[in-house]
C-alpha positions in Angstrom: -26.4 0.2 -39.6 -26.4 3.2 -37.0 -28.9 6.1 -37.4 -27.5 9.2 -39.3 -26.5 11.8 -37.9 -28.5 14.9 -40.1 -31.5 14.2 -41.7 -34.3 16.4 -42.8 -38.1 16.1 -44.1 -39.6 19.0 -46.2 -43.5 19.4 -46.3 -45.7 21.7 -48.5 -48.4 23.0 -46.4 -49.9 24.8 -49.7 -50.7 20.9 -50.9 -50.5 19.0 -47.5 -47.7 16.5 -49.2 -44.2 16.2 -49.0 -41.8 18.5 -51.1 -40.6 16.3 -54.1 -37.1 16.5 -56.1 -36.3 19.8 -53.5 -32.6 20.5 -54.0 -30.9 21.2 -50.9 -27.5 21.8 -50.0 -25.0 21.4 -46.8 -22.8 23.7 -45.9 -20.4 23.7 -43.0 -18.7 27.2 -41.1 -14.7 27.5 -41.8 -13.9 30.6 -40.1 -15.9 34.1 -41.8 -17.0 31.5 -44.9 -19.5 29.0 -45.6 -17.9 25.4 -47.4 -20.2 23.6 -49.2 -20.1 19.8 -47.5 -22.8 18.1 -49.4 -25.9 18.1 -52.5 -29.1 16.1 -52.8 -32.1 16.2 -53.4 -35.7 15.2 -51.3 -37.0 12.1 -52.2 -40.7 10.7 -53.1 -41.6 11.4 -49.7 -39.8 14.7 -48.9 -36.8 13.3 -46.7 -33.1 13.7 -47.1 -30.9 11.2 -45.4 -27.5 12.6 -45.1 -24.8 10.5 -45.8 -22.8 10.9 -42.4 -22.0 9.2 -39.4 -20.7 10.6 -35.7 -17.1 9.7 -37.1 -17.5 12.1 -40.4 -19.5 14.7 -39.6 -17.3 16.7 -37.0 -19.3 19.1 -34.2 -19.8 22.7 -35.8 -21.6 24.9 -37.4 -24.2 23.6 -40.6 -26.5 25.9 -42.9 -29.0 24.0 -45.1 -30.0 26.0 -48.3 -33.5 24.7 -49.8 -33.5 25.7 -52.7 -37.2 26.8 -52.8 -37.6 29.4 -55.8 -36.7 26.4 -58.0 -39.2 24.2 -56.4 -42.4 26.1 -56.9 -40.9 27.1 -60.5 -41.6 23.8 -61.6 -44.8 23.3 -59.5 -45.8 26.4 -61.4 -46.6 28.4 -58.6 -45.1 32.0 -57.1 -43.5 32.6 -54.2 -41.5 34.7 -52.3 -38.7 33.0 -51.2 -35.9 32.1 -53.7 -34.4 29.8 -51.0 -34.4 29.3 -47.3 -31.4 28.6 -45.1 -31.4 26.7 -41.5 -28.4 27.6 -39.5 -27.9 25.4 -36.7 -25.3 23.8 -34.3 -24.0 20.2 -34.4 -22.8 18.8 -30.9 -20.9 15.3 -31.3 -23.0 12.1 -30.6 -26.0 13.6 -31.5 -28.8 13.4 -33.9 -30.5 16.2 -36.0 -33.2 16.1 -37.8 -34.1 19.2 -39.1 -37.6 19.2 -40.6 -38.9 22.2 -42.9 -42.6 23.4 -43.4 -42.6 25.4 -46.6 -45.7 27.2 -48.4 -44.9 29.9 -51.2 -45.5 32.5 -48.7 -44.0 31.7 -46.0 -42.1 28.7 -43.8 -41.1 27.2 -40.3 -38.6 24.5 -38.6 -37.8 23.2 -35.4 -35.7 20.2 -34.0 -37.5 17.3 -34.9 -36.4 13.8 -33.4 
């Protein structure tokens, strides 16, 4: 089985463990609009998988919403972010991993590998 070509891993700093049952969403750029290409959610361990390989997930633009406000709702916890959204640019043949560092007040990402 080849690697995939998007995956993510979503961590609470706030608790230092992964971001559980986070629902997250993958969007893909058609012109001015935003087309919404796939749902999940993170798993035990805070990691999404995407379903798609170099052949079905074309180069472009991506956006994936976290839907954060949700997240802490159930954790019982505030925070200021209803969601977060990562823009970013997929070349072909390549792998993304796109990690997430979230904490109610604040969050960061970078290309992970």
């Amino acid at each position: 089985m080849s690697r995939p070509v998007l995956s993510s891993h979503v961590l609470d700093t706030s608790t230092g463990r992964p971001a559980v049952q986070l629902y997250t969403e993958l969007f893909k750029q058609k012109g001015d609009s935003w087309v919404s290409w796939h749902s999940t959610v993170t798993t035990g361990d805070g990691r999404i998988q995407f379903p798609f390989t170099k052949d079905s997930m074309s180069a472009g633009t991506y956006k994936l919403k976290f839907n954060v406000g949700d997240y802490y709702t159930r954790n019982q916890k505030e925070t200021l972010y209803p969601y977060v959204e990562i823009v970013f640019e997929v070349k072909e043949n390549e792998h993304y991993h796109i990690p997430l560092l979230l904490s109610p007040y604040g969050y960061s990402t970078y290309r992970g590998s």
